[in-house]
C-alpha positions in Angstrom: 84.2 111.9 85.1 86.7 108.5 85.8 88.6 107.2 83.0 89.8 103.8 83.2 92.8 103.1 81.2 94.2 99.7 79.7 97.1 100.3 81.4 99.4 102.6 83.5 101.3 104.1 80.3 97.7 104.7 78.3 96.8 106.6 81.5 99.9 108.7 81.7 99.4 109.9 78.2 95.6 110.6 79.3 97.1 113.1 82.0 99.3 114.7 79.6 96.7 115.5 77.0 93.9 116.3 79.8 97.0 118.9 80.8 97.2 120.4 77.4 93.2 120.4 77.1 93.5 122.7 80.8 91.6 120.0 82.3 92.5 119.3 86.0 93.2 115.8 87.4 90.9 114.3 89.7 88.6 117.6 90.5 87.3 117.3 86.7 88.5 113.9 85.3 89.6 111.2 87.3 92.2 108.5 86.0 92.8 104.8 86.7 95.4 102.7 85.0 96.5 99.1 85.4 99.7 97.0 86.2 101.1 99.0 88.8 104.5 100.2 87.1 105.8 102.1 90.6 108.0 104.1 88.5 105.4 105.5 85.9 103.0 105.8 88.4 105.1 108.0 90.8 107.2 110.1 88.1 104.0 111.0 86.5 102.1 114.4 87.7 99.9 113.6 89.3 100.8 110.3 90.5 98.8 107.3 89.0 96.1 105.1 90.9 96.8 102.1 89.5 95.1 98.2 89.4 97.7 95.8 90.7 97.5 92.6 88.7 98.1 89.5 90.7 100.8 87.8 89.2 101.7 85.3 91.7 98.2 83.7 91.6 98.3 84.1 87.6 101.6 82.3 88.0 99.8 79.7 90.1 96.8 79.6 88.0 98.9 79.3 84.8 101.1 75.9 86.3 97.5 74.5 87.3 95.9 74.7 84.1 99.7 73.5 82.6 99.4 70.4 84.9 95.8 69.6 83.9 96.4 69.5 80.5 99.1 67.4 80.6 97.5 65.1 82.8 94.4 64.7 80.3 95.0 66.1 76.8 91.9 65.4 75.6 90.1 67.6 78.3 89.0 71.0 76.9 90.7 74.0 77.7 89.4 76.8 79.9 90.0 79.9 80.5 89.9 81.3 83.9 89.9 84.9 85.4 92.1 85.9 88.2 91.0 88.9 90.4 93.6 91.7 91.0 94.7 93.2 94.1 93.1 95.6 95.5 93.4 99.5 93.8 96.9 101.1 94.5 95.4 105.0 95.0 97.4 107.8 94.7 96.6 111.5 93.2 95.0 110.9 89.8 92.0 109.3 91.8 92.1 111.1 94.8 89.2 113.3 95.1 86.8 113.7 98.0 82.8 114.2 96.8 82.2 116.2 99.9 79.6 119.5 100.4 81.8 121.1 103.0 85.4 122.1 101.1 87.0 122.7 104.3 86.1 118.3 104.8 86.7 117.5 101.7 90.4 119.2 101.7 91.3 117.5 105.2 90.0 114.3 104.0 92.2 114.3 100.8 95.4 115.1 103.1 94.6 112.5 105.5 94.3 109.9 102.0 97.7 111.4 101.3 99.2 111.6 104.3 97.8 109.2 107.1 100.7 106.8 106.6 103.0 109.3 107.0 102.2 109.9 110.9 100.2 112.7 110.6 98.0 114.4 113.3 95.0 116.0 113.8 96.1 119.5 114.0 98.3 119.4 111.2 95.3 118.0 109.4 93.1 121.0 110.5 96.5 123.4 109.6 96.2 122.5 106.4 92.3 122.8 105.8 92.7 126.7 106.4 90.4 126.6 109.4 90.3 126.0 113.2 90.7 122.7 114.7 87.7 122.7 117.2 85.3 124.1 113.8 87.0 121.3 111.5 86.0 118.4 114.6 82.4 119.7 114.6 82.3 119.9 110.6 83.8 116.1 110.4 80.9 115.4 113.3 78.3 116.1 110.9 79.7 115.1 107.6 81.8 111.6 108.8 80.4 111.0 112.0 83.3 110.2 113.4 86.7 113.0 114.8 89.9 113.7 112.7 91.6 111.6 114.3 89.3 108.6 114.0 89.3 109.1 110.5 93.0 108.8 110.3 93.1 105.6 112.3 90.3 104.4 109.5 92.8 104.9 107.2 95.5 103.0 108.6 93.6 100.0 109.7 92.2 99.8 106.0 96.0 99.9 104.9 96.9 97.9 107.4 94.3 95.1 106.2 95.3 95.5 102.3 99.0 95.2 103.9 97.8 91.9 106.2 96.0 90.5 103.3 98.4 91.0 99.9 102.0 90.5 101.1 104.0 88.7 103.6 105.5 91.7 106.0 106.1 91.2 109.5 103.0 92.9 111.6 106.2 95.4 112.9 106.7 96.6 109.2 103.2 97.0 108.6 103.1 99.4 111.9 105.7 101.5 110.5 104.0 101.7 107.0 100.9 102.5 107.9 102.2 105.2 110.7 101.1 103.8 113.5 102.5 105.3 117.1 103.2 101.3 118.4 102.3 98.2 118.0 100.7 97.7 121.5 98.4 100.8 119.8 97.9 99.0 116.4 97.0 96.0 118.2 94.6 97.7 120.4 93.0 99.9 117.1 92.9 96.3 115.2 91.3 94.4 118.2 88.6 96.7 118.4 87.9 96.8 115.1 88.1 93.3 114.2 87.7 91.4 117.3 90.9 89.4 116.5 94.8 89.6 116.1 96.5 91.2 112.9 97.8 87.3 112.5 94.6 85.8 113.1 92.7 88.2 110.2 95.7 87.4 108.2 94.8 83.8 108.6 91.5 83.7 108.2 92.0 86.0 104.9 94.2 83.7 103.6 92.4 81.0 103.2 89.7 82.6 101.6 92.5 83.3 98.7 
């Protein structure tokens, strides 16, 4: 079950009453609030995924529409939808629907973790089982090796990162726990067949 709350404060009383009912957040009820209030979000236990509204294109939008309607008062108003950013996960949606626990344990670290410049064998460590038996369990469920997997995770951070804010491509590296940037670039170029700055680009545009 996924509950999606109005917002982040609705969704933080959810988890409290879910708590007194002895229902456990995500394995039995997942939550999802909105508006991205950091400080909620991370105080609360477990931390709240949240929606993250885009209030500089709102802002935009709203001067737009302002200007229009000053420029012709007699046109009709109307409304108009701006798409949020993209999901902000953290624990209260983080749950892995996986057959093999021993998977779907590592993959939750490495959701939690990957950022944080974490490794393989801490990965397997934590998964209660030996590295070369967690490789050949992540073979047949992902398709791809631990470590793989953590890279995924990064680039796909690394793209939200790219995409939604202005950071140098050096800050994103050390957000999204990268070794280097010669080995982001390297990750990215393969994946992408382009630059970090040339994805940014071409992303925003599309915006």
């Amino acid at each position: 079950i996924a509950l999606f709350c109005c917002n982040d404060l609705s969704a933080m009383k959810t988890e409290l009453a879910c708590q007194r009912l002895g229902i456990k957040i995500p394995e039995e009820v997942m939550v999802l609030g909105v508006d991205n209030e950091t400080l909620l979000c991370e105080l609360a236990s477990p931390s709240i995924s949240s929606i993250q509204p885009d209030c500089r294109a709102i802002g935009y939008s709203a001067a737009a529409l302002l200007d229009e309607l000053l420029t012709n008062r007699t046109r009709p108003v109307q409304s108009r939808r701006v798409p949020p950013l993209p999901i902000i996960e953290r624990e209260s949606s983080r749950y892995v629907f996986c057959d093999d626990e021993h998977v779907a344990r590592a993959l939750r670290m490495i959701r939690a973790e990957a950022t944080d410049g974490l490794t393989a064998a801490e990965v397997a460590q934590a998964a209660h089982i030996g590295r070369r038996s967690l490789e050949m369990r992540f073979k047949r469920e992902r398709g791809r090796t631990i470590l793989e997997e953590i890279q995924e995770y990064r680039l796909r951070e690394a793209e939200r990162l790219l995409i939604h804010t202005t950071l140098a491509v050096k800050e994103i590296v050390q957000l999204c726990g990268f070794a280097s940037e010669h080995r982001f670039f390297s990750l990215f170029r393969s994946s992408h067949a382009m630059t970090p700055l040339s994805f940014r680009a071409a992303h925003t545009q599309l915006l």
